[in-house]
C-alpha positions in Angstrom: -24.3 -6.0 -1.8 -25.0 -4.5 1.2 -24.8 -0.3 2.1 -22.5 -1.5 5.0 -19.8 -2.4 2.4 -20.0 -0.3 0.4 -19.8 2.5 3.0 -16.4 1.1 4.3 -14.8 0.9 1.0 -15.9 4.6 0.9 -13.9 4.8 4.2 -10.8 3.2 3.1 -10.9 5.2 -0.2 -11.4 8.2 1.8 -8.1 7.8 3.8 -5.7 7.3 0.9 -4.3 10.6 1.0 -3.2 10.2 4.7 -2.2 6.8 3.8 0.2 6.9 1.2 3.1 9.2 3.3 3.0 6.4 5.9 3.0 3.8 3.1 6.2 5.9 1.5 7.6 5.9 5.0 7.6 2.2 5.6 9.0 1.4 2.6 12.0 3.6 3.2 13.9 0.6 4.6 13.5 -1.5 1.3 11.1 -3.1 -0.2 8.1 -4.8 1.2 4.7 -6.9 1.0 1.4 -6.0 1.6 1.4 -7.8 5.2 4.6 -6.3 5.8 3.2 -3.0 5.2 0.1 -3.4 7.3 2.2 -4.2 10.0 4.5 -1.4 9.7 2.3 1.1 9.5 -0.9 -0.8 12.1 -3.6 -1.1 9.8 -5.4 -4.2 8.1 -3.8 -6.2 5.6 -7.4 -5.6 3.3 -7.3 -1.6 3.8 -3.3 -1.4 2.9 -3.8 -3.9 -0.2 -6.3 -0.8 -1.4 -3.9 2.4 -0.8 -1.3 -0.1 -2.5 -2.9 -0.6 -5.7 -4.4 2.9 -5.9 -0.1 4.2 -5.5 0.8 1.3 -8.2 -1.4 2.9 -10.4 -0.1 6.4 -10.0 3.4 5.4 -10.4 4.2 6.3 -6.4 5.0 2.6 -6.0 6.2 -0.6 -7.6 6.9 -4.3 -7.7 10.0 -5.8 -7.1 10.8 -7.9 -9.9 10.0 -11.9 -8.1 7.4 -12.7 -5.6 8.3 -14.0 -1.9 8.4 -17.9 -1.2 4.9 -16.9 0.0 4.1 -15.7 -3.1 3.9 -12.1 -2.2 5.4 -9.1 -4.5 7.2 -7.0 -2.6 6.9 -3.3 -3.2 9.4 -0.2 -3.3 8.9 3.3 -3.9 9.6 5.3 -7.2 12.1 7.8 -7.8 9.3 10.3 -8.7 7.6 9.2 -5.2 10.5 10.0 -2.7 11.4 13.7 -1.7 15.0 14.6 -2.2 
């Protein structure tokens, strides 16, 4: 493995606290996939799958019960995740 790589995971991991307001943003109009999310918000599909997973983890976001015809899970934010 290369330093290269694993200074841009570094990167990505560094910008998950910016990340996840625009994440929770995006998903404000219902639920959506990874790509969908990358798009919304303009960054790669690779980076977003990161900030998504690390948000799963924390409870911030979830999967919608069946995946797309794509086979994407679509994700939607918690209760504990959106401000009142």
């Amino acid at each position: 493995m290369s330093t290269t790589t694993i200074r841009e995971i570094r990167e990505i991991i560094r910008e998950e606290p910016v990340m996840h307001p625009r994440i929770l943003e995006a998903l404000r109009s219902g639920p959506l996939t990874v790509p969908e999310i990358a798009e919304a918000i303009g960054s790669p599909t690779d980076e977003v799958l990161f900030w998504v997973m690390g948000m799963r983890r924390y409870g911030k976001i979830r999967e919608v019960k069946d995946p797309t015809d794509d086979g994407y899970f679509r994700y939607e934010a918690t209760n504990w995740a959106v401000p009142a």
